[in-house]
DSSP file (Angstrom, degrees, kcal/mol; ACC not computed):
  #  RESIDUE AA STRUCTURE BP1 BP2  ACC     N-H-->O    O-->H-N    N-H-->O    O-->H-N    TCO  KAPPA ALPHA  PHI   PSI    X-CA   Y-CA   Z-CA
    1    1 A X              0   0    0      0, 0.0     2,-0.2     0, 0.0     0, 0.0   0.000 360.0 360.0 360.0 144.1  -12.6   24.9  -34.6
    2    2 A X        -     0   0    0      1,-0.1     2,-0.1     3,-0.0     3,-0.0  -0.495 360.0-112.4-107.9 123.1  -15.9   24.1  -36.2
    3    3 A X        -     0   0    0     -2,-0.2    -1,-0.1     1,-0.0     2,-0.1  -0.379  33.9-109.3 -62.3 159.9  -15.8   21.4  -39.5
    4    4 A X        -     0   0    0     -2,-0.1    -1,-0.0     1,-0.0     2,-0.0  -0.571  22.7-155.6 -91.0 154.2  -16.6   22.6  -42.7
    5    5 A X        -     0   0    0     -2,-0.1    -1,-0.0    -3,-0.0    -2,-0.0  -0.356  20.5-125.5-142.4  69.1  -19.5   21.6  -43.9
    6    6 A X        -     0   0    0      1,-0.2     2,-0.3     3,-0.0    26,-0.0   0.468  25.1-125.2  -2.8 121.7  -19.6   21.7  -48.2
    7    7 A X    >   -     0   0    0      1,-0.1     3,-1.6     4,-0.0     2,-0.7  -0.579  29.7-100.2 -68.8 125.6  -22.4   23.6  -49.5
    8    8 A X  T 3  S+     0   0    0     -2,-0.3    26,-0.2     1,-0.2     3,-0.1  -0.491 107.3  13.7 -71.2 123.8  -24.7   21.6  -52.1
    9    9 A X  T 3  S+     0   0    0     24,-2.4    -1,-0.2    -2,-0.7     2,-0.2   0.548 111.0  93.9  79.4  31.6  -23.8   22.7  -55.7
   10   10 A X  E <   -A   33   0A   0     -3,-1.6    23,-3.2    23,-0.8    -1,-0.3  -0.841  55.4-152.3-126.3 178.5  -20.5   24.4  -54.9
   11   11 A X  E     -A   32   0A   0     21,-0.2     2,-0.7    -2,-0.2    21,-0.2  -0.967  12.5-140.0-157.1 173.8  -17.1   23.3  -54.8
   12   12 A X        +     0   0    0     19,-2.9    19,-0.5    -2,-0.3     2,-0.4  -0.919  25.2 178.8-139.0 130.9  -13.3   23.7  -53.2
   13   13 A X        -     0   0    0     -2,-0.7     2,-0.3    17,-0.2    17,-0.3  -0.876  15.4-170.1-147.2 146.6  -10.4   23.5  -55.3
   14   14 A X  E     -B   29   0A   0     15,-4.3    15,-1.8    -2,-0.4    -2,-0.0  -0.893  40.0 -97.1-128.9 146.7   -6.5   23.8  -54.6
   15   15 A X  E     -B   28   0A   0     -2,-0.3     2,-1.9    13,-0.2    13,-0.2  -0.187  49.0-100.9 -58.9 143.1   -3.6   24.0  -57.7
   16   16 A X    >   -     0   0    0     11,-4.0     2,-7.5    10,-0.3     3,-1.7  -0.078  32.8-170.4 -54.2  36.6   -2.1   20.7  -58.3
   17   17 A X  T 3  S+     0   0    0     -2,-1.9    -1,-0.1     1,-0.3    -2,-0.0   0.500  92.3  56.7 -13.5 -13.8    1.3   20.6  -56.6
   18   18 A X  T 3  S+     0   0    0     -2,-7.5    -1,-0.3     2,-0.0     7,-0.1   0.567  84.4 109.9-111.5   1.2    1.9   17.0  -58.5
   19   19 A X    <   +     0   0    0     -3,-1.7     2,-0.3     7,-0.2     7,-0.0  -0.302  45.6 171.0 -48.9 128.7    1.2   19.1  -62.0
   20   20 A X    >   -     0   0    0      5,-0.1     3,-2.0    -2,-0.0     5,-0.1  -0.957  43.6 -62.0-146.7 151.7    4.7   19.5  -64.2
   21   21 A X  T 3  S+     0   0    0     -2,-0.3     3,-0.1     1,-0.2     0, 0.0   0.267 109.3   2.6 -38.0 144.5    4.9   20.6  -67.3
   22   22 A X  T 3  S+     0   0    0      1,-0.2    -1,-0.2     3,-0.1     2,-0.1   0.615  90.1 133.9  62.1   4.0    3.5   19.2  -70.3
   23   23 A X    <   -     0   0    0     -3,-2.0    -1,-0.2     2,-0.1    -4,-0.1  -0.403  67.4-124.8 -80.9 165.2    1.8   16.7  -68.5
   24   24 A X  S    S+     0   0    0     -2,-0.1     3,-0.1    -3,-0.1    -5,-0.1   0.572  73.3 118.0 -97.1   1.6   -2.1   15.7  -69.0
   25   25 A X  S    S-     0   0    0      1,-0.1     2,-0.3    -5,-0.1    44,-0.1  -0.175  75.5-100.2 -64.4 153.1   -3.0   16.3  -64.8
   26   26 A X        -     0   0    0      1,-0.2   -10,-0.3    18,-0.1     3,-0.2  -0.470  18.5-125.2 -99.3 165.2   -5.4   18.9  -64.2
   27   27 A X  S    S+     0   0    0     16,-0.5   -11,-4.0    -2,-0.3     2,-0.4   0.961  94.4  12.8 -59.6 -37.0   -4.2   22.2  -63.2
   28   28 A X  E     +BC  15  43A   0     15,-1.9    15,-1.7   -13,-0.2   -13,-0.2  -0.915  68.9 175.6-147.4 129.1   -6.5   22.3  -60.0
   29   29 A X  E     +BC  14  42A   0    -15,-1.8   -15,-4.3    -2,-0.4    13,-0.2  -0.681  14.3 126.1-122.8 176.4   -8.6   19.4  -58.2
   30   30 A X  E     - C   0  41A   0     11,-2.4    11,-2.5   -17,-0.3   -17,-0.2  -0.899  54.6 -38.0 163.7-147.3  -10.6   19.0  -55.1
   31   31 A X  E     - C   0  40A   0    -19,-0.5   -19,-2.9     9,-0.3     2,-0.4  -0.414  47.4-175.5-107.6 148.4  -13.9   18.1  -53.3
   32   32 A X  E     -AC  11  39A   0      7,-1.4     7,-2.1   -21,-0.2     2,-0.3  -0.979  18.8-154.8-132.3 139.4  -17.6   19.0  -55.2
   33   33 A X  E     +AC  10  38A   0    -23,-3.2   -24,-2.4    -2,-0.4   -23,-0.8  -0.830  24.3 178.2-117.7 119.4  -21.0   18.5  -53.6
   34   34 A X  E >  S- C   0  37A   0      3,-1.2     3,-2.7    -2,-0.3   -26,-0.1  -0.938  76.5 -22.4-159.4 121.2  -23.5   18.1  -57.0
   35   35 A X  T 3  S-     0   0    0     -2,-0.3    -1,-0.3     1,-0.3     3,-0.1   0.826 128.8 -56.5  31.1  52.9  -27.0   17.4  -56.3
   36   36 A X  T 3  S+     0   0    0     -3,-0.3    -1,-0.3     1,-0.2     2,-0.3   0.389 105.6 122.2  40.6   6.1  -25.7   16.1  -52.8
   37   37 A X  E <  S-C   34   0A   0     -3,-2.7    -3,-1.2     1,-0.0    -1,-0.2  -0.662  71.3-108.5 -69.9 146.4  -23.4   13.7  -53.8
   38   38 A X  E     -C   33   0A   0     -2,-0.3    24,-0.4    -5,-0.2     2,-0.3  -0.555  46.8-166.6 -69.4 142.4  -19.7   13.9  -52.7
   39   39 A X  E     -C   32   0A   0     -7,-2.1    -7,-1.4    22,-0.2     2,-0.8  -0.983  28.4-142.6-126.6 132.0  -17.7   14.8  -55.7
   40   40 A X  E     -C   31   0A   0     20,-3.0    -9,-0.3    -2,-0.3     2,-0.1  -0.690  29.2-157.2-111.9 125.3  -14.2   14.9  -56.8
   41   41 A X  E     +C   30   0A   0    -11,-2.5   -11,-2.4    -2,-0.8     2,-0.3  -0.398  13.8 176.5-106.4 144.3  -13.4   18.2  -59.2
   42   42 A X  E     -CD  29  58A   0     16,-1.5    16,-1.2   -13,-0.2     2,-0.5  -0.991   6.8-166.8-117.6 134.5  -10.7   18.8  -61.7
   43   43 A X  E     -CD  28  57A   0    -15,-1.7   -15,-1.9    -2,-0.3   -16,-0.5  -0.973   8.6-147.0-142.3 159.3  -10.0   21.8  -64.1
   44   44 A X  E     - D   0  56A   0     12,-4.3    12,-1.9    -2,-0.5     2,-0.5  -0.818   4.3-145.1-105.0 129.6   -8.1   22.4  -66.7
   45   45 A X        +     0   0    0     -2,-0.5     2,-0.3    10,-0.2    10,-0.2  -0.777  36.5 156.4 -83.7 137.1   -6.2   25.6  -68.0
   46   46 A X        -     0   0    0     -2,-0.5     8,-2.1     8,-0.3     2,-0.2  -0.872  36.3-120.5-147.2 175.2   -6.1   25.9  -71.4
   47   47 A X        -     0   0    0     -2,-0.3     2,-0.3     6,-0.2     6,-0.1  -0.756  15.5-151.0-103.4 155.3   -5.7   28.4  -74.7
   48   48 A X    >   -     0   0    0     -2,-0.2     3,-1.6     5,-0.0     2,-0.1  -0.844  33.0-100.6-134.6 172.0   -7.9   28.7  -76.9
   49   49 A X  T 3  S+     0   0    0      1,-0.4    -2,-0.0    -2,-0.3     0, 0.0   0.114 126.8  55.4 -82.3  32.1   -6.6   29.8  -81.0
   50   50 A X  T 3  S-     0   0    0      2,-0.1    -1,-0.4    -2,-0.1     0, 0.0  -0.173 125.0-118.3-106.8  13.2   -7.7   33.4  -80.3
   51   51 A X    <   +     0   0    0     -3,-1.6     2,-0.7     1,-0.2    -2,-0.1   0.832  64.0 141.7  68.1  22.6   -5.4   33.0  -77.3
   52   52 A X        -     0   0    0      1,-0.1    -1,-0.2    -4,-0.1    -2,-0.1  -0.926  58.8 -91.5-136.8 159.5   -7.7   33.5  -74.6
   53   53 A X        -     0   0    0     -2,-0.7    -6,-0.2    -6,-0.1     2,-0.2   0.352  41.1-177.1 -52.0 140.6   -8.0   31.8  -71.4
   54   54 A X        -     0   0    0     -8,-2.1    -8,-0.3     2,-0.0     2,-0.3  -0.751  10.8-164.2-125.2  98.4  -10.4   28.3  -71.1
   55   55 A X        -     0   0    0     -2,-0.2     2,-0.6   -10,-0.2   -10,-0.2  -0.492  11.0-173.0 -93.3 145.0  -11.0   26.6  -68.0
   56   56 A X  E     +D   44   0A   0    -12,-1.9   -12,-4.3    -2,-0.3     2,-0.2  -0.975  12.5 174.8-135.2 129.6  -12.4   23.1  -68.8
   57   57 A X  E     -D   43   0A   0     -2,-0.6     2,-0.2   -14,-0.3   -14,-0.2  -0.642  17.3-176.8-109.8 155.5  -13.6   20.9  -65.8
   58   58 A X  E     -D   42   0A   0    -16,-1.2   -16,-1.5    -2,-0.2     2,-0.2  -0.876  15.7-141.4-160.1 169.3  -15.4   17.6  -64.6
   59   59 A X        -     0   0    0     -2,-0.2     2,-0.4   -18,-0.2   -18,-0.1  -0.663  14.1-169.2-118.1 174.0  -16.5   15.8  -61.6
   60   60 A X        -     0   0    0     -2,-0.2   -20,-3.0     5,-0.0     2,-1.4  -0.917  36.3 -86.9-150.0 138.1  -16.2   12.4  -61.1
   61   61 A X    >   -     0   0    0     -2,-0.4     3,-1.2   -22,-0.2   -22,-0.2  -0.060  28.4-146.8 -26.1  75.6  -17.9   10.0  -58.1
   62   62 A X  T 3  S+     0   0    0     -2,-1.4    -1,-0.2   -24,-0.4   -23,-0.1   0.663  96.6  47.8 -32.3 -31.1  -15.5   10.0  -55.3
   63   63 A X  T 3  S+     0   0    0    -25,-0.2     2,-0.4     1,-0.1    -1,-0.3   0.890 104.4  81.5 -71.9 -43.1  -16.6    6.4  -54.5
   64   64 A X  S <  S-     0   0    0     -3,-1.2    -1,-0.1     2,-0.1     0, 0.0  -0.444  88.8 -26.1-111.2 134.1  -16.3    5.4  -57.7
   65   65 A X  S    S-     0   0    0     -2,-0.4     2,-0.4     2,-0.0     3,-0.0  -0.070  87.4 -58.7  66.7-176.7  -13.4    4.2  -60.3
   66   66 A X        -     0   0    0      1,-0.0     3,-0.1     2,-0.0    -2,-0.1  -0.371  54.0 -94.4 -85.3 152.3  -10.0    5.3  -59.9
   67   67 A X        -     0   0    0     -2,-0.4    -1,-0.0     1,-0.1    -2,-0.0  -0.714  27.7-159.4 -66.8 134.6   -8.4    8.9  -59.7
   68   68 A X              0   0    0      1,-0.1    -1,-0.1    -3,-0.0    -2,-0.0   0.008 360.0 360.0 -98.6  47.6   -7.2    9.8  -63.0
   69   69 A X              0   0    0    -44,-0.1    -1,-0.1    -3,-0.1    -2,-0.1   0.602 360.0 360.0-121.4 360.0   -5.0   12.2  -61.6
């Protein structure tokens, strides 16, 4: 089977299994590639006060800092 090989400016993202309620983890991470750097992506589900859906995201250096997740 052939490796995958991450498209530049896209990204692959799986729910957060380690996610429980009321906690501040984002609802779904994974891997980014952004302006060819490796990335690692988070997003968030959220409400907004008309009650409809907001996903809010960021990437963050995969070499660099810690996970906050």
């Amino acid at each position: 089977m052939a490796e995958y090989v991450m498209k530049d400016n896209s990204m692959s993202l799986l729910k957060n299994g380690y996610k429980t309620d009321g906690d501040n983890k984002p609802d779904y991470t994974g891997n980014a590639k952004v302006g060819g750097v490796d990335m690692k992506a988070s997003i968030w589900i959220n409400k907004t006060k008309d009650g409809k859906t907001q996903l809010r995201g960021n990437f963050q250096e995969k070499d660099g800092g810690k996970t906050p997740f």
